[in-house]
mmCIF file as gemmi writes it, N, C-alpha and C atoms, coordinates in Angstrom:
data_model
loop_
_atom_site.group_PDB
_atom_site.id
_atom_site.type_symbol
_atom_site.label_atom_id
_atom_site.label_alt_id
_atom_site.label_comp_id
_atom_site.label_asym_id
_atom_site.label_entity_id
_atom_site.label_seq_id
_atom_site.pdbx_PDB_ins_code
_atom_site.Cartn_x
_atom_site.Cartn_y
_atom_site.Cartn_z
_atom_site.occupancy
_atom_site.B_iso_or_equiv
_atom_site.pdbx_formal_charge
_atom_site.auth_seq_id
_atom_site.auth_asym_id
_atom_site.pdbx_PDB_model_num
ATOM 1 N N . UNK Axp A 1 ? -10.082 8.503 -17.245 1 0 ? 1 A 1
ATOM 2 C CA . UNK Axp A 1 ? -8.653 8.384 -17.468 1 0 ? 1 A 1
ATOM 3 C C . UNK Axp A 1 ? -8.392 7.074 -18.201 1 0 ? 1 A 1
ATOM 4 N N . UNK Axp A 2 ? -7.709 6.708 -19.011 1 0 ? 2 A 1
ATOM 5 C CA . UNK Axp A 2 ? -7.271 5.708 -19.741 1 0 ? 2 A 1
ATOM 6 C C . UNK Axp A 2 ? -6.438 4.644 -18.872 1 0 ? 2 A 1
ATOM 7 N N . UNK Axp A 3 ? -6.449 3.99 -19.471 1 0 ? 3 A 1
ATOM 8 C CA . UNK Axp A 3 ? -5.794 2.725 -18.355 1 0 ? 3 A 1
ATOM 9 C C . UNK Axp A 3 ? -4.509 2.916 -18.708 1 0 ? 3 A 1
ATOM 10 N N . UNK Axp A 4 ? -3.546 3.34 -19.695 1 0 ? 4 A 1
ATOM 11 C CA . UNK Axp A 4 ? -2.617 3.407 -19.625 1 0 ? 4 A 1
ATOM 12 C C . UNK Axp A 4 ? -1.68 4.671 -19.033 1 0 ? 4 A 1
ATOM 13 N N . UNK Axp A 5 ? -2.912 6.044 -18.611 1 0 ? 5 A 1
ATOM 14 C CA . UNK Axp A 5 ? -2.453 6.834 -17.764 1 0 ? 5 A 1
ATOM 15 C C . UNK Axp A 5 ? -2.728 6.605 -16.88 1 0 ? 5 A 1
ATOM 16 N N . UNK Axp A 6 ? -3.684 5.501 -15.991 1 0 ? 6 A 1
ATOM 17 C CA . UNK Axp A 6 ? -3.887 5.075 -14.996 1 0 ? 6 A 1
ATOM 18 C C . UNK Axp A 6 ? -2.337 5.037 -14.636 1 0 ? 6 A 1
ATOM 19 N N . UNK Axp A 7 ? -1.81 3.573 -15.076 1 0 ? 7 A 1
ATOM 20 C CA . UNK Axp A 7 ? -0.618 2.903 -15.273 1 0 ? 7 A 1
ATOM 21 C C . UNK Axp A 7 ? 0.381 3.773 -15.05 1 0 ? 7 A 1
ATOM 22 N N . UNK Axp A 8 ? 0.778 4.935 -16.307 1 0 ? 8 A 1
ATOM 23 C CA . UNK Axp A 8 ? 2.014 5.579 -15.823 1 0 ? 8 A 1
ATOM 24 C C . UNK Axp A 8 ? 1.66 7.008 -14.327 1 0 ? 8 A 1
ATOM 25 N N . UNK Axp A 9 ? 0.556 7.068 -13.703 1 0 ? 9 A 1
ATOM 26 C CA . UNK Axp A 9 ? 0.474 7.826 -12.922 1 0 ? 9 A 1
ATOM 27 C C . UNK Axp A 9 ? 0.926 6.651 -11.594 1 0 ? 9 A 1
ATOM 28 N N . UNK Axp A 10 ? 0.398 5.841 -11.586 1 0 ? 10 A 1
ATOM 29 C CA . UNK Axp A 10 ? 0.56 4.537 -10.503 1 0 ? 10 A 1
ATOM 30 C C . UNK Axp A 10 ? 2.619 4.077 -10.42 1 0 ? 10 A 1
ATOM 31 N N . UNK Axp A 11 ? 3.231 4.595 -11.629 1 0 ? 11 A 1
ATOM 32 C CA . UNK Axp A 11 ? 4.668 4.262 -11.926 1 0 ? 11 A 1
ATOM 33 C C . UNK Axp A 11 ? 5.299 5.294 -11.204 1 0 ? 11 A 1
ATOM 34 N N . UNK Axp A 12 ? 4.476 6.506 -10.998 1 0 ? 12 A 1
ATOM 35 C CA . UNK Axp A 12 ? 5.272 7.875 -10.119 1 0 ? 12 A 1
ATOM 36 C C . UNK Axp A 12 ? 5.236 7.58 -8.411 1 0 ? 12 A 1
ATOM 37 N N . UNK Axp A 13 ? 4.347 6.546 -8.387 1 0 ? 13 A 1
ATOM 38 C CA . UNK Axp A 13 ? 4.244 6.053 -6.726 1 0 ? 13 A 1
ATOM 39 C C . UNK Axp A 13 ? 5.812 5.928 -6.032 1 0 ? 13 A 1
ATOM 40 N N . UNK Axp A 14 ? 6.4 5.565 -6.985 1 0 ? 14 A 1
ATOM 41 C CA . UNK Axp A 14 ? 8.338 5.016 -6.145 1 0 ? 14 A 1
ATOM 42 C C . UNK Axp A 14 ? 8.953 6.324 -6.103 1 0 ? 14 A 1
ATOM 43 N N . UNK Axp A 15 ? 8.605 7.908 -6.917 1 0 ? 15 A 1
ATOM 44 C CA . UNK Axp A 15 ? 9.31 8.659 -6.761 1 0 ? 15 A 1
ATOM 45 C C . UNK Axp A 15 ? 8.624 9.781 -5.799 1 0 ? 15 A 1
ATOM 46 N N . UNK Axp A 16 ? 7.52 9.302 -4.486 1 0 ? 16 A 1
ATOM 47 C CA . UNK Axp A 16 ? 7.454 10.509 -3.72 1 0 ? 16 A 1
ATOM 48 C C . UNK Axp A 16 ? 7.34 9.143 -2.091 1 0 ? 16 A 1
ATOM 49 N N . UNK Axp A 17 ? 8.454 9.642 -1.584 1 0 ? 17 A 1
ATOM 50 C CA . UNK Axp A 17 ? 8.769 9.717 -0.374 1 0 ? 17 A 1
ATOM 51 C C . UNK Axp A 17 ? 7.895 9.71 0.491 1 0 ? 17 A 1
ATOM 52 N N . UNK Axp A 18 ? 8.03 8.915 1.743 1 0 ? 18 A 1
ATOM 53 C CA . UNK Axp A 18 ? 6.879 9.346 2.749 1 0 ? 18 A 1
ATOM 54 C C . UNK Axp A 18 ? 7.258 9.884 4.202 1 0 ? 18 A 1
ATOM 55 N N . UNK Axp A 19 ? 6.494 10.113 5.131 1 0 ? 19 A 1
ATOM 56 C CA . UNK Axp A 19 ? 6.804 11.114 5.675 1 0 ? 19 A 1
ATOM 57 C C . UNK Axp A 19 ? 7.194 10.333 7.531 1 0 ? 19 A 1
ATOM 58 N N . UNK Axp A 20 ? 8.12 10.07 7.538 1 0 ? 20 A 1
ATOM 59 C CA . UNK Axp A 20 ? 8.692 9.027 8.243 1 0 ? 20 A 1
ATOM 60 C C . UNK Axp A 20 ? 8.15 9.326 10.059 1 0 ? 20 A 1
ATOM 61 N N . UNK Axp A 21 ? 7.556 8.553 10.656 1 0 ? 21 A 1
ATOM 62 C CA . UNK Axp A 21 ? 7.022 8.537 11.864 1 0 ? 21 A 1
ATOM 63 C C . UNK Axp A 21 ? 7.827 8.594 13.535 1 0 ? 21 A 1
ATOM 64 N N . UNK Axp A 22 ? 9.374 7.359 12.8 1 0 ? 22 A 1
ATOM 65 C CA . UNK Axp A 22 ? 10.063 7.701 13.437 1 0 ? 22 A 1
ATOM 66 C C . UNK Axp A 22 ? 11.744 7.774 12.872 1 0 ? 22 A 1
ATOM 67 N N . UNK Axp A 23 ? 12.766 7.703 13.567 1 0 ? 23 A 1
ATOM 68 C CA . UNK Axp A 23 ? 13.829 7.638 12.673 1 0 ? 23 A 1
ATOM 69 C C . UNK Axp A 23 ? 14.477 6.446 12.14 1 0 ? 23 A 1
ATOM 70 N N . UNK Axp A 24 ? 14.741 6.839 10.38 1 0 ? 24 A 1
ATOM 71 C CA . UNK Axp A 24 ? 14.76 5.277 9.641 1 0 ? 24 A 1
ATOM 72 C C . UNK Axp A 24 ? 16.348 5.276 9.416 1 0 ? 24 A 1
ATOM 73 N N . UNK Axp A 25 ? 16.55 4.427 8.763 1 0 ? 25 A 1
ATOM 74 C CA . UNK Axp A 25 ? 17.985 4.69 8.055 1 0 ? 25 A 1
ATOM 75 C C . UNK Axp A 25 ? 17.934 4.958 6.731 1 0 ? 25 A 1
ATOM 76 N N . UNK Axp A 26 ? 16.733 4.473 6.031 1 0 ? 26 A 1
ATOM 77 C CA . UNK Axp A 26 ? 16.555 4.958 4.996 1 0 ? 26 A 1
ATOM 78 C C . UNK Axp A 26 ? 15.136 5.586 4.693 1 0 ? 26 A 1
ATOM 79 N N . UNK Axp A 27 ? 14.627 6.159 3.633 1 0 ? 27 A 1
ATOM 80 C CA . UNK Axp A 27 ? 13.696 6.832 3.272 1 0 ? 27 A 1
ATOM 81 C C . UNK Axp A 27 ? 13.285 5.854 2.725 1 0 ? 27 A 1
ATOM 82 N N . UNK Axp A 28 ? 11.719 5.579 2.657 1 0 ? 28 A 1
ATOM 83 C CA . UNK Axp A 28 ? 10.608 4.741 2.042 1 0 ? 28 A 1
ATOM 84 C C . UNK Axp A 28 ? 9.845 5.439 0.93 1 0 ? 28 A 1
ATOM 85 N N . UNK Axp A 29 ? 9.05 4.832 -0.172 1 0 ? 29 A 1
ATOM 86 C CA . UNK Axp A 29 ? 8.775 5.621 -0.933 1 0 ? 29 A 1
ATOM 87 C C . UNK Axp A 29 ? 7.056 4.56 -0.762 1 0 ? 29 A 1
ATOM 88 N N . UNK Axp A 30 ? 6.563 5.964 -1.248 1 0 ? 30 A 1
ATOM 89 C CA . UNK Axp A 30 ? 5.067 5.166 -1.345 1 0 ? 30 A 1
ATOM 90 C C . UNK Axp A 30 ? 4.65 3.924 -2.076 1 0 ? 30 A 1
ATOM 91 N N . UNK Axp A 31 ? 5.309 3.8 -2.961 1 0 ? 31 A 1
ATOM 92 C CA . UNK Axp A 31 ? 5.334 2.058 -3.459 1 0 ? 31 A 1
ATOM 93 C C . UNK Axp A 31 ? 6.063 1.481 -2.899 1 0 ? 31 A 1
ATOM 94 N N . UNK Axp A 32 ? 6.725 1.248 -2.487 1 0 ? 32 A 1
ATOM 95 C CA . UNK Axp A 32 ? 7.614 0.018 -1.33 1 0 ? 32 A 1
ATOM 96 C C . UNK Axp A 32 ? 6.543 0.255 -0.169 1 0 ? 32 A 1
ATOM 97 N N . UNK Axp A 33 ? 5.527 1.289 0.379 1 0 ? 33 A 1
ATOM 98 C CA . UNK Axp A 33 ? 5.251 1.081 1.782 1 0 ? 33 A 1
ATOM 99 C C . UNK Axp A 33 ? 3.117 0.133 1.193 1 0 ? 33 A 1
ATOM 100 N N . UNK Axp A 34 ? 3.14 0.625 0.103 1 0 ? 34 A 1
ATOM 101 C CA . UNK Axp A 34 ? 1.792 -0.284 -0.19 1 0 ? 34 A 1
ATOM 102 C C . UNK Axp A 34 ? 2.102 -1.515 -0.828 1 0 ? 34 A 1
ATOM 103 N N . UNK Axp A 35 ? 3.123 -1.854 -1.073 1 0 ? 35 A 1
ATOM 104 C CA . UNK Axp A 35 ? 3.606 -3.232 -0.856 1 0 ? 35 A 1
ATOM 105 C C . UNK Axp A 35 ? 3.739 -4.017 0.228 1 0 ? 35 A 1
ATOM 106 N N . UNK Axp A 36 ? 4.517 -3.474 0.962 1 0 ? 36 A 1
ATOM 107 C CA . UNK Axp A 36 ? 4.517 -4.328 2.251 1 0 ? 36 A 1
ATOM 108 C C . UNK Axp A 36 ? 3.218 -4.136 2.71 1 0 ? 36 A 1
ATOM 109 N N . UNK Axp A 37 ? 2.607 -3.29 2.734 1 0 ? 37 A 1
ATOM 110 C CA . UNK Axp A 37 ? 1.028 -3.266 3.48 1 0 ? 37 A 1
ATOM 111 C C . UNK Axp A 37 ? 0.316 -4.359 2.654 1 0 ? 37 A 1
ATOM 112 N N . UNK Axp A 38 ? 0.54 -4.642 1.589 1 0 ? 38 A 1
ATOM 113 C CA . UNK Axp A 38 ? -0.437 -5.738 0.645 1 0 ? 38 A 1
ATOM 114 C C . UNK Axp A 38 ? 0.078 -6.74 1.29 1 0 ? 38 A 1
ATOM 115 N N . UNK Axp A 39 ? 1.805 -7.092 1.611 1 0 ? 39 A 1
ATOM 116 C CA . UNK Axp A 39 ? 1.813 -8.499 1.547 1 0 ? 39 A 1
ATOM 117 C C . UNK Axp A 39 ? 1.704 -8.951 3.444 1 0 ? 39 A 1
ATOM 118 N N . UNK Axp A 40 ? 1.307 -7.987 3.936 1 0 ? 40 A 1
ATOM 119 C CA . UNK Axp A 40 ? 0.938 -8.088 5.484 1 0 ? 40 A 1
ATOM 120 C C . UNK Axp A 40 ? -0.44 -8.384 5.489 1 0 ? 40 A 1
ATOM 121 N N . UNK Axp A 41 ? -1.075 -7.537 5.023 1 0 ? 41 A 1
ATOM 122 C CA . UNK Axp A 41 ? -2.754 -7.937 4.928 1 0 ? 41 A 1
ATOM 123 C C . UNK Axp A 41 ? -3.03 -8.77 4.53 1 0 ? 41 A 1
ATOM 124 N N . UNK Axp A 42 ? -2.086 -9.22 3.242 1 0 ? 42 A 1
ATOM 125 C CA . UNK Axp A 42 ? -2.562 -10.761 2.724 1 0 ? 42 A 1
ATOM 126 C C . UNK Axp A 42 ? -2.437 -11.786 3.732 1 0 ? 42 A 1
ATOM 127 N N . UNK Axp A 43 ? -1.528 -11.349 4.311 1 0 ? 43 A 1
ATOM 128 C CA . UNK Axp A 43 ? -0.33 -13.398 5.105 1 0 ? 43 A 1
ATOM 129 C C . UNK Axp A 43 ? -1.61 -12.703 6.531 1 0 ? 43 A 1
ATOM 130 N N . UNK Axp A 44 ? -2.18 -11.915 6.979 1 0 ? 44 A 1
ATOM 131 C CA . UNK Axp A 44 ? -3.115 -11.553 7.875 1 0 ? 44 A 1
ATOM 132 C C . UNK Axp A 44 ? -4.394 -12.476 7.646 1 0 ? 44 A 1
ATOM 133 N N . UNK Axp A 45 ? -5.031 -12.084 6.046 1 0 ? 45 A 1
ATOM 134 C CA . UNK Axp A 45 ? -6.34 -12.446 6.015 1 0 ? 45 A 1
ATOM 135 C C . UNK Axp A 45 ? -5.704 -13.871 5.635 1 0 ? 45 A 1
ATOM 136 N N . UNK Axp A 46 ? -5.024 -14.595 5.401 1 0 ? 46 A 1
ATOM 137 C CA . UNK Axp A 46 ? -4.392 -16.397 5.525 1 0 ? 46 A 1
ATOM 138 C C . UNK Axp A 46 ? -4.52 -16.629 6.374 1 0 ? 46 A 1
ATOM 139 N N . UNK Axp A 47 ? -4.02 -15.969 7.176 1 0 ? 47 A 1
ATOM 140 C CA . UNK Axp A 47 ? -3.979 -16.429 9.045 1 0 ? 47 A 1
ATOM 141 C C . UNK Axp A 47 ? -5.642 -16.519 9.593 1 0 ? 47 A 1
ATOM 142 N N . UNK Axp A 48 ? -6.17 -15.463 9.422 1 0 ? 48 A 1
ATOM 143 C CA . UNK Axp A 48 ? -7.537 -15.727 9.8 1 0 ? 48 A 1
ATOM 144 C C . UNK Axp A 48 ? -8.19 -17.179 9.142 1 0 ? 48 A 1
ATOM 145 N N . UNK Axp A 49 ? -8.177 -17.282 7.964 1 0 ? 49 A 1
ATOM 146 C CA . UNK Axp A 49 ? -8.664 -18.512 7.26 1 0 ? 49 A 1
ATOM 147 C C . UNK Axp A 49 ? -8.428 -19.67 8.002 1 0 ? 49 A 1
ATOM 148 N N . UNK Axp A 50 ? -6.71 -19.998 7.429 1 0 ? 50 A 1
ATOM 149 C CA . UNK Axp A 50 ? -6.351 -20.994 8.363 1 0 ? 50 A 1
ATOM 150 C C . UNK Axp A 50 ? -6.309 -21.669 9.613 1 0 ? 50 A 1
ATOM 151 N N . UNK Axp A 51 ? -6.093 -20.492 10.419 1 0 ? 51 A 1
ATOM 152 C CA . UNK Axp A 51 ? -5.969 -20.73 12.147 1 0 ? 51 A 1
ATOM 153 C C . UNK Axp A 51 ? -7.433 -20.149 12.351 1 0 ? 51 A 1
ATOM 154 N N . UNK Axp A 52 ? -8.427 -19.539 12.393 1 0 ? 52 A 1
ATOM 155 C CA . UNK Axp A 52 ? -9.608 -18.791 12.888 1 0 ? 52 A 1
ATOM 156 C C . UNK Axp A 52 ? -10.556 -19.624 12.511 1 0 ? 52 A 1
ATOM 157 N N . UNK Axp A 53 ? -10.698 -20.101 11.365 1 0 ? 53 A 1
ATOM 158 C CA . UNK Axp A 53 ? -11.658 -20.563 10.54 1 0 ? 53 A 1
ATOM 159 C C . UNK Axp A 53 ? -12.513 -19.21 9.629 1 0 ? 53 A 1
ATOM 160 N N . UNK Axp A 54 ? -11.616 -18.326 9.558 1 0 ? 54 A 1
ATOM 161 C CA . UNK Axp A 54 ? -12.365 -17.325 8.475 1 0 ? 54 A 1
ATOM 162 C C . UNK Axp A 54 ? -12.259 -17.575 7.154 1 0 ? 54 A 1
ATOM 163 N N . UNK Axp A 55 ? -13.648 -16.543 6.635 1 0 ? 55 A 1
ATOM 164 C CA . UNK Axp A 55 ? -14.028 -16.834 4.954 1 0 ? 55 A 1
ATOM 165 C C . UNK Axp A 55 ? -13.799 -15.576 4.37 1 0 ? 55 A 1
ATOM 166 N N . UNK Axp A 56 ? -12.327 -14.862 4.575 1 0 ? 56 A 1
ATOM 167 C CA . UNK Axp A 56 ? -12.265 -13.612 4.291 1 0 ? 56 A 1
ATOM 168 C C . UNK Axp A 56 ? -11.548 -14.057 2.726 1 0 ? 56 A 1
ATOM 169 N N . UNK Axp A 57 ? -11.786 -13.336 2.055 1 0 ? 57 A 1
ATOM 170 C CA . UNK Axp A 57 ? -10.736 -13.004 0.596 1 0 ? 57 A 1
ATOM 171 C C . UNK Axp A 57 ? -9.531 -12.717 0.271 1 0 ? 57 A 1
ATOM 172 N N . UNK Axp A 58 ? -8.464 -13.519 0.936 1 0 ? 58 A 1
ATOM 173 C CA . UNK Axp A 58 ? -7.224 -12.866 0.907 1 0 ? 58 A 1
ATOM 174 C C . UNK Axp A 58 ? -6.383 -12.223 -0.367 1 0 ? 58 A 1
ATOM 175 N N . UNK Axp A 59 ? -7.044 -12.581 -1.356 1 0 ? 59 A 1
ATOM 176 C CA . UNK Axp A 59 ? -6.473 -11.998 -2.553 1 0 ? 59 A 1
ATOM 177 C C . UNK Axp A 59 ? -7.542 -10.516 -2.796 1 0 ? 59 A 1
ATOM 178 N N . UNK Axp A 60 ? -8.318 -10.292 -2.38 1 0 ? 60 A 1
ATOM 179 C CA . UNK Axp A 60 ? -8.877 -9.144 -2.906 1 0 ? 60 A 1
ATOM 180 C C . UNK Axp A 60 ? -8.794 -8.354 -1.505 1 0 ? 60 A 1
ATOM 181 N N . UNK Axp A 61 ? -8.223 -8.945 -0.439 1 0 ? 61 A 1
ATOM 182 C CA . UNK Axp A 61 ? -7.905 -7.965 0.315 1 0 ? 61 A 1
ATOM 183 C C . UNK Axp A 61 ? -6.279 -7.429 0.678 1 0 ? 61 A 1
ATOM 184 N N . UNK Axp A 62 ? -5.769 -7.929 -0.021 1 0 ? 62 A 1
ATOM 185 C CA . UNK Axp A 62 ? -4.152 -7.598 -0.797 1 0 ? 62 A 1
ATOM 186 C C . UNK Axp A 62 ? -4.193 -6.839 -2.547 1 0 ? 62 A 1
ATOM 187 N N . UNK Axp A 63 ? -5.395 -6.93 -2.68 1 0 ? 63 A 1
ATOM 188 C CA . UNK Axp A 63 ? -5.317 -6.187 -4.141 1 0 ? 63 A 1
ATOM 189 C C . UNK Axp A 63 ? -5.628 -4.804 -3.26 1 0 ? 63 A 1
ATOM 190 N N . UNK Axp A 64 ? -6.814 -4.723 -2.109 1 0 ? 64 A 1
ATOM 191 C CA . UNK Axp A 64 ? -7.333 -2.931 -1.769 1 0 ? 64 A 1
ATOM 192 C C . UNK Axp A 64 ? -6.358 -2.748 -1.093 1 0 ? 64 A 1
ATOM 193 N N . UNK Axp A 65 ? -5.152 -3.567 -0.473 1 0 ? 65 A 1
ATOM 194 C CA . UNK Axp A 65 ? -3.834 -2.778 0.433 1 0 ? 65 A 1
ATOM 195 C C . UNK Axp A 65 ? -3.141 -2.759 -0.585 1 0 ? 65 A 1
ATOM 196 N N . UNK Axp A 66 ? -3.54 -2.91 -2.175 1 0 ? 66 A 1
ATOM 197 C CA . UNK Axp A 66 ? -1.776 -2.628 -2.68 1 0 ? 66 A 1
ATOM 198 C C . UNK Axp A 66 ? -2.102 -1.145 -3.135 1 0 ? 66 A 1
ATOM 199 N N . UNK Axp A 67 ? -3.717 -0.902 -3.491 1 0 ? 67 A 1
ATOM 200 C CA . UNK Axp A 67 ? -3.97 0.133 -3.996 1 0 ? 67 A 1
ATOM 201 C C . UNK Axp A 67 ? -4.685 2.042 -3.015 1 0 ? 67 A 1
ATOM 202 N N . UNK Axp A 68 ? -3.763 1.258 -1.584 1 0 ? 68 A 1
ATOM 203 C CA . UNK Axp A 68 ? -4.884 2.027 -0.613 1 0 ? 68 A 1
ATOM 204 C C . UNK Axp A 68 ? -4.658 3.4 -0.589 1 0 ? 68 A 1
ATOM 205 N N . UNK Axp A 69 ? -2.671 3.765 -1.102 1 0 ? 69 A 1
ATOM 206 C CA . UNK Axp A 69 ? -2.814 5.047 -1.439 1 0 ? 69 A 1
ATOM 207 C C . UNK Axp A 69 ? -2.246 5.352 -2.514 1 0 ? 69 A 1
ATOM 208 N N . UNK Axp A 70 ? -2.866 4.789 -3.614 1 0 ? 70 A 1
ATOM 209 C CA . UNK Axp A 70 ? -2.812 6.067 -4.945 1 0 ? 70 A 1
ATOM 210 C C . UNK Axp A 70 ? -3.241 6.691 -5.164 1 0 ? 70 A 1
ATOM 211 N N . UNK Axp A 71 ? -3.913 7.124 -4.174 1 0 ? 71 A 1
ATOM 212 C CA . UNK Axp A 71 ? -4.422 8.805 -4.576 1 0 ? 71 A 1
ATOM 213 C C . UNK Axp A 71 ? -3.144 9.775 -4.525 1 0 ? 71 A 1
ATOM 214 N N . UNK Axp A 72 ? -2.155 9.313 -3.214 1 0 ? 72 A 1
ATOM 215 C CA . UNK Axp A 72 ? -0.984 9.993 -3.009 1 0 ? 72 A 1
ATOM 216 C C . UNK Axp A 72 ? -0.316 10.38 -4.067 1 0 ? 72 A 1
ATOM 217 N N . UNK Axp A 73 ? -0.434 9.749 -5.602 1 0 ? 73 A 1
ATOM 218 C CA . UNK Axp A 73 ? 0.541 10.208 -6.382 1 0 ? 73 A 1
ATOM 219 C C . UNK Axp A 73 ? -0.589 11.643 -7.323 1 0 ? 73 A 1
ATOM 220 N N . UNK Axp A 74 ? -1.243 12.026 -6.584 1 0 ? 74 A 1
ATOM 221 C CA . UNK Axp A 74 ? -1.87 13.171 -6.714 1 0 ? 74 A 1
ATOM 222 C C . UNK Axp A 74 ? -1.626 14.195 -5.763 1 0 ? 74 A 1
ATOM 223 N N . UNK Axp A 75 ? -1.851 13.424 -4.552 1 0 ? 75 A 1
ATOM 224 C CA . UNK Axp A 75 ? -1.614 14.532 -3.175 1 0 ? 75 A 1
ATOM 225 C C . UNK Axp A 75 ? -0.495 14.81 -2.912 1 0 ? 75 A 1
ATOM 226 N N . UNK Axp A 76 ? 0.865 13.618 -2.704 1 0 ? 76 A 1
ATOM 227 C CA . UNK Axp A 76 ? 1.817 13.288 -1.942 1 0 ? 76 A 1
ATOM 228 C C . UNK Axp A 76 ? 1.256 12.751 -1.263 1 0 ? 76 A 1
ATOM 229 N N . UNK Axp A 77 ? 2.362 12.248 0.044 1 0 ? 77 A 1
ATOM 230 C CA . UNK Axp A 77 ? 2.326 11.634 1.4 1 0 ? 77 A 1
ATOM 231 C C . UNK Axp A 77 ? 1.56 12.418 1.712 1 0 ? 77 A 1
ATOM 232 N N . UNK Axp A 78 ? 0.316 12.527 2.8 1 0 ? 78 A 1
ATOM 233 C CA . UNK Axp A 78 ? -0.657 12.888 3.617 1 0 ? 78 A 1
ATOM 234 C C . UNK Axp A 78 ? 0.25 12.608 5.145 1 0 ? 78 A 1
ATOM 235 N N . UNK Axp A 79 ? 1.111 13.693 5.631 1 0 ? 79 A 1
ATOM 236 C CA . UNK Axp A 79 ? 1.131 13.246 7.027 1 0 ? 79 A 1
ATOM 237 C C . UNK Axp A 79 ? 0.201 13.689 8.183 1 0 ? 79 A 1
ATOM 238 N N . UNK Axp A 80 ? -0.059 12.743 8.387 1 0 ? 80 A 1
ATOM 239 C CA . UNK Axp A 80 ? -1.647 12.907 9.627 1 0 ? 80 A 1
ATOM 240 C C . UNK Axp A 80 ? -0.897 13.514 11.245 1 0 ? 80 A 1
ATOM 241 N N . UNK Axp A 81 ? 0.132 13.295 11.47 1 0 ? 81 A 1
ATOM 242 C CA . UNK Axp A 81 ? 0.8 13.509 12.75 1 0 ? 81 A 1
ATOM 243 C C . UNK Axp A 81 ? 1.741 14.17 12.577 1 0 ? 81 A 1
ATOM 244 N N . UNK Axp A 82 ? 1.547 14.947 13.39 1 0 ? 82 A 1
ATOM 245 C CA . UNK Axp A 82 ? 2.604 16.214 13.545 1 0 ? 82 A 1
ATOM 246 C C . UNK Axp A 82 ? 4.036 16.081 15.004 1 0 ? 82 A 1
């Protein structure tokens, strides 16, 4: 795949919805929810560094939570729980 259909397939991430666990007020879309998962995992693997004394990668482990589900803009949302 070309990097620039990489790109516009990765741009359809904000227009599929996910499949809400409990009740929201609003609907989340799969790019707003691997965002916040990037910037949690990041300020996570900081915390380990800082306070733990860990030698984890916090930038390359906020790059694999920003990218953990684009496959979804192939599948959709995957809801695991019924």
């Amino acid at each position: 795949m070309k990097q620039s259909h990489f790109f516009a397939h990765l741009s359809r991430l904000k227009l599929i919805n996910r499949w809400p666990l409990m009740r929201n007020v609003r609907t989340e879309n799969v790019s707003e929810h691997s965002l916040q998962v990037a910037m949690v995992a990041h300020a996570l693997a900081a915390i380990k560094n800082r306070k733990f004394g860990g030698n984890v990668n916090a930038e390359r482990i906020a790059l694999l939570a920003m990218y953990h589900d684009a496959s979804e803009v192939l599948t959709g949302d995957l809801r695991l729980l019924r």
